[in-house]
C-alpha positions, 0 to 999 in steps of 0.5 A, a space after each residue: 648682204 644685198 648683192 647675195 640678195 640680188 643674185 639670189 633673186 636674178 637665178 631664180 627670176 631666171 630660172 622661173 622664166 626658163 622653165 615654168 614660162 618656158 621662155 628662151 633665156 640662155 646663158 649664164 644664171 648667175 646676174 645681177 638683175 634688179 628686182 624693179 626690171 621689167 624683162 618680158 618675152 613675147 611670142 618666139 622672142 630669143 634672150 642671150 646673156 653674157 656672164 655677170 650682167 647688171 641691170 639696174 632698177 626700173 629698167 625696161 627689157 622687151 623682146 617681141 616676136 622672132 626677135 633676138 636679144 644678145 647681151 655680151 659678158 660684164 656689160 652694165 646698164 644703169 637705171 631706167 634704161 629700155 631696150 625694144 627689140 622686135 628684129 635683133 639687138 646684139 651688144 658686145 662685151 663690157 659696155 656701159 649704158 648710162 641712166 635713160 638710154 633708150 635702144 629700139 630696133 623698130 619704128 612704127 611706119 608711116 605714111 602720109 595719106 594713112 598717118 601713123 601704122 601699128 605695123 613696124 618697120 625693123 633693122 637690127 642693131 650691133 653694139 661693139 665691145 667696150 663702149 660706153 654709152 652716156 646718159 639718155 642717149 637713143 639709139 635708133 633701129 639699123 645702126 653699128 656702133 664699133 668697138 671702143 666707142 664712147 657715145 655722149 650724153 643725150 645724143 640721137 644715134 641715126 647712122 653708123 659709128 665706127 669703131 674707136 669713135 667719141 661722138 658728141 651732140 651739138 644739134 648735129 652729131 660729131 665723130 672723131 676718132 679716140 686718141 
């Protein structure tokens, strides 16, 4: 009865952002988005969803300004994920986040004579298809995971990954090729 419940309330929250908010949500009605998300669009923000998308509770959507958000078919992220997307954030088909991950295309600049600035600096962000993406990872603005990666719990993703790479944090990252 819950997950009719969900869907029932995942249509409808969708809908009402569509047409009485106006916003720009495409894609397929029928998800599975926790009542406790938080999915905000701010100014000309774009969101584009696959099919049979499931966000746990408290997990936190932000989509500011120009920027774009595409989220591919039967991809997963469990609770208290967050997504901060000011340029473009594109995650492929069937992909898994684990609770915590964190994913910002955006940093604040900074300068040493001025300290910290509220202007960002930005760089979109590419998620391959198939990637399992472990506990309380943060992946940061400009990086391309390829597809089949498995990325381990709590590393920091800086640089690019390529496609069918295990990667594991000891203070330093490790990339291997999946065997």
């Amino acid at each position: 009865m819950r997950i009719y419940f969900i869907f029932l309330y995942s249509f409808l929250y969708i809908l009402l952002k569509r047409i009485v908010f106006c916003q720009k949500i495409s894609g397929s009605l029928l998800q599975r988005i926790s009542p406790r998300t938080s999915l905000k669009l701010f100014g000309s923000a774009k969101v584009e969803l696959g099919r049979n998308i499931q966000i746990e509770s408290m997990c936190d959507v932000q989509v500011h300004g120009n920027g774009i958000l595409q989220i591919g078919d039967l991809s997963y992220f469990n609770h208290f994920c967050m997504i901060s997307c000011h340029d473009r954030i594109e995650i492929g088909d069937n992909c898994m986040f684990g609770p915590g991950v964190r994913i910002f295309d955006n940093n604040h600049r900074f300068a040493r004579n001025l300290g910290v600035s509220s202007k960002l600096s930005t760089a979109p962000i590419t998620i391959g298809n198939n990637c399992w993406v472990a506990s309380n990872v943060i992946i940061l603005k400009g990086v391309t995971i390829g597809d089949n990666c498995v990325i381990g719990a709590g590393c920091i993703i800086c640089q690019n990954i390529p496609a069918n790479s295990l990667v594991r944090g000891n203070n330093n990252l490790l990339i291997e090729e999946l065997k």
